[in-house]
N, C-alpha and C positions, 0 to 999 in steps of 0.2 A: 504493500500500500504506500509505502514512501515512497516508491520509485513512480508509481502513478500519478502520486501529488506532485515531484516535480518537475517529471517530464510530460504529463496528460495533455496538457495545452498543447505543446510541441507535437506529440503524437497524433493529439485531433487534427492539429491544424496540418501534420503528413499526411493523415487518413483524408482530410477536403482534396489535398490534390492529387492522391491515387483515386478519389471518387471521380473529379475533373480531366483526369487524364483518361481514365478508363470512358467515362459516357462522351467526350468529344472526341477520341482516339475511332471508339466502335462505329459511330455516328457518321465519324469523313471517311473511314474503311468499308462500311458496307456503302456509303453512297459512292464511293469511287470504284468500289466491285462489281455493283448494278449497271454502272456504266461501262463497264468492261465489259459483262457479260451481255449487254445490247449491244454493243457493240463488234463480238464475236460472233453472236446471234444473225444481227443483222448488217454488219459491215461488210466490207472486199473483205477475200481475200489473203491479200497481203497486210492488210490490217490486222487480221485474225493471228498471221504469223509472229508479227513484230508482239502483241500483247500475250501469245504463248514465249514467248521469249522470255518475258518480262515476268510472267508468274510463275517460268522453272527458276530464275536467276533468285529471283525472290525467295522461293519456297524451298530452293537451293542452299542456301546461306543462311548461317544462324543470325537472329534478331543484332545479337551482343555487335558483331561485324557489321553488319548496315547502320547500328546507330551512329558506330564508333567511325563509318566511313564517312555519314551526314555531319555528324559535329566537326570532327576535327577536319575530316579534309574538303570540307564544304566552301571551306575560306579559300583555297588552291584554285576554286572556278568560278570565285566573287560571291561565293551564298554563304551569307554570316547570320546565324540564326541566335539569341537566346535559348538556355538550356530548357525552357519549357516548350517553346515554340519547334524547337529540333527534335525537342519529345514527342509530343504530338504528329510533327510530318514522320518522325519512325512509327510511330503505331500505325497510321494510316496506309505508308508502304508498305510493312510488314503485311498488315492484316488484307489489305483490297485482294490479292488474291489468292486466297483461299473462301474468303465471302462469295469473289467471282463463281469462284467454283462450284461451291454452294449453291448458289443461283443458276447456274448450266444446268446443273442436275435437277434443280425443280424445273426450268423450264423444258426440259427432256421427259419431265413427267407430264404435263398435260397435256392430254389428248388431242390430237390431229383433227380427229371429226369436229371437234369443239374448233378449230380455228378457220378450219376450211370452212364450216357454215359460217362462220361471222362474215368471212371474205364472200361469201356469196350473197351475200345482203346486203353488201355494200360500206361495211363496216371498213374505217380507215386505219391502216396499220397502228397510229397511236394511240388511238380508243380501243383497239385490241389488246395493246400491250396493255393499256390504263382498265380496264375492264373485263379481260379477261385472264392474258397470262400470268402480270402479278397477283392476282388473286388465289388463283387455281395454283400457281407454284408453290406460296407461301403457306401452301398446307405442309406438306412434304418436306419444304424445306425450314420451316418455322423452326422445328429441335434443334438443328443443327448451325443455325444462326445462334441459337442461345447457347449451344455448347463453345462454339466458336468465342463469343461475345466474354460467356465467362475463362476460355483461358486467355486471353486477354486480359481479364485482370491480374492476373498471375507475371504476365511477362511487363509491368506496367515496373514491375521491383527494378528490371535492369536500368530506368530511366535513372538510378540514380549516381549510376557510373559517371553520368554527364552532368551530377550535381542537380536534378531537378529536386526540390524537396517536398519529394513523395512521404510513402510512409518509412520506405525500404530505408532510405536515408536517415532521419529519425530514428528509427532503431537503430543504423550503426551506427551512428553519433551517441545516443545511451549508451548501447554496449562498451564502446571504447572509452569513454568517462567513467563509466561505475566496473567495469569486468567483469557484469552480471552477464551472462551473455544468454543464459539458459531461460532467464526472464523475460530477456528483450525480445530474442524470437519465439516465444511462448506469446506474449502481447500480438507478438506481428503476426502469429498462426490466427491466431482467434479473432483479429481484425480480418484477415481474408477471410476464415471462414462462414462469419456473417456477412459478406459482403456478396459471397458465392450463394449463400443460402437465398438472400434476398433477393438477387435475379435470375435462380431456378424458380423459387415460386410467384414471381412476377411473370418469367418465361412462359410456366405451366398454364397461370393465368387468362395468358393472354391468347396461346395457344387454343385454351377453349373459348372463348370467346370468336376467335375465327374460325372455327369448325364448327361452333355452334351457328352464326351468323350465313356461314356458306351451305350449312344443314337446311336452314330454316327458307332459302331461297331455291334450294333445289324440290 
C-alpha cells in the first residue's frame, strides 16, 4: 500500500496513456486496414501487389524494429516525430495489416448471390460496400477485430523504449527507484488484465448486438 500511495498518480496517469494509445493506435489501424482491404478488393492490380508487399514486410518484422526504425531513423529522411506521436504512427503500421487481413476474410465470406442481386438493381458499388459488405462481413469478422484490438494492448508496453509515458514506463521507473520489482509488474499485470477484461466484454457486447440487429432484419 505504500508503494500505491506514492506512485498511484504516476501509474494512473501511465495507465491514461496506455488507454490513449491503445483506443487511437486500434482506431487509425483498423481504419487504414479497411482501406487497404478496398483497396485490394477493388483496386488494379498492381496496387494489390505493392500493399501485399507492404503487409508481408510489416507482419515480417517484429513491432520493437519498426518502432525503433520510425523514431530514431525517421530524422535521416526529415520525419521528426515526438515520442507519443511516433507511438501512435507505430501502432497504426504495425496493426493496419493484419486488420487488412481480417477484413479480406470477412469480405470473402459474404455471399456472391447477395452482391450480384444488389448489382442487378442497380445498386452502386459504394452503397454496396456501405450496405451490404461491411455489414454482412462484420459478422464473421467482428471476434477477431476484438482479439486483434486486444493484443494491441499488450504490444502498446514497447512504446516505452521511445520514452512514451505509458504505463510500461511507470513501472520501470518504480521498479528501479524502490527494487520492488515483483510488485511493480504484479500492479502492471493487473492493470492489463482489467483493461483486456473490459474490451472482451464490451467486444462480446457488441458482437451481439450486431447479430442481433442483422437477425432481426433478415
Amino acid at each position: 500500500m505504500d508503494l500505491l500511495q506514492q506512485y498511484g498518480p504516476a501509474l494512473l496517469r501511465g495507465f491514461g496513456y496506455t488507454i490513449l494509445c491503445w483506443a487511437l493506435g486500434t482506431v487509425f489501424a483498423m481504419a487504414l486496414g479497411l482501406v487497404i482491404a478496398l483497396s485490394r478488393h477493388y483496386g488494379p492490380r498492381w496496387l494489390g501487389w505493392i500493399l501485399q508487399i507492404y503487409i508481408e514486410v510489416i507482419r515480417g518484422t517484429p513491432f520493437l524494429v519498426q518502432l525503433f526504425v520510425l523514431y530514431y531513423g525517421g530524422p535521416l529522411i526529415g520525419l521528426r516525430l515526438d515520442a507519443l506521436p511516433a507511438g501512435l504512427l507505430g501502432l497504426t503500421l504495425y496493426g493496419s495489416p493484419y486488420f487488412a487481413e481480417i477484413f479480406r476474410a470477412g469480405f470473402r465470406a459474404v455471399p456472391l448471390g447477395q452482391l450480384e442481386a444488389a448489382r442487378a438493381i442497380g445498386m452502386t458499388e459504394p452503397a454496396i460496400v456501405r450496405r451490404i459488405l461491411l455489414p454482412l462481413s462484420m459478422v464473421s469478422a467482428l471476434p477477431a477485430l476484438v482479439n486483434f484490438s486486444i493484443i494491441l494492448t499488450k504490444e502498446t508496453v514497447i512504446l516505452s523504449i521511445i520514452t512514451v509515458p505509458e504505463l510500461m514506463y511507470q513501472v520501470s521507473r518504480m521498479s528501479a527507484e524502490t527494487f520492488r520489482f515483483v510488485e511493480a509488474n504484479l500492479v502492471l499485470a493487473l492493470f492489463f488484465w482489467g483493461l483486456v477484461e473490459a474490451i472482451s466484454r464490451l467486444g462480446r457486447r457488441f458482437e451481439s448486438r450486431v447479430t442481433k440487429h442483422l437477425i432481426e432484419r433478415t
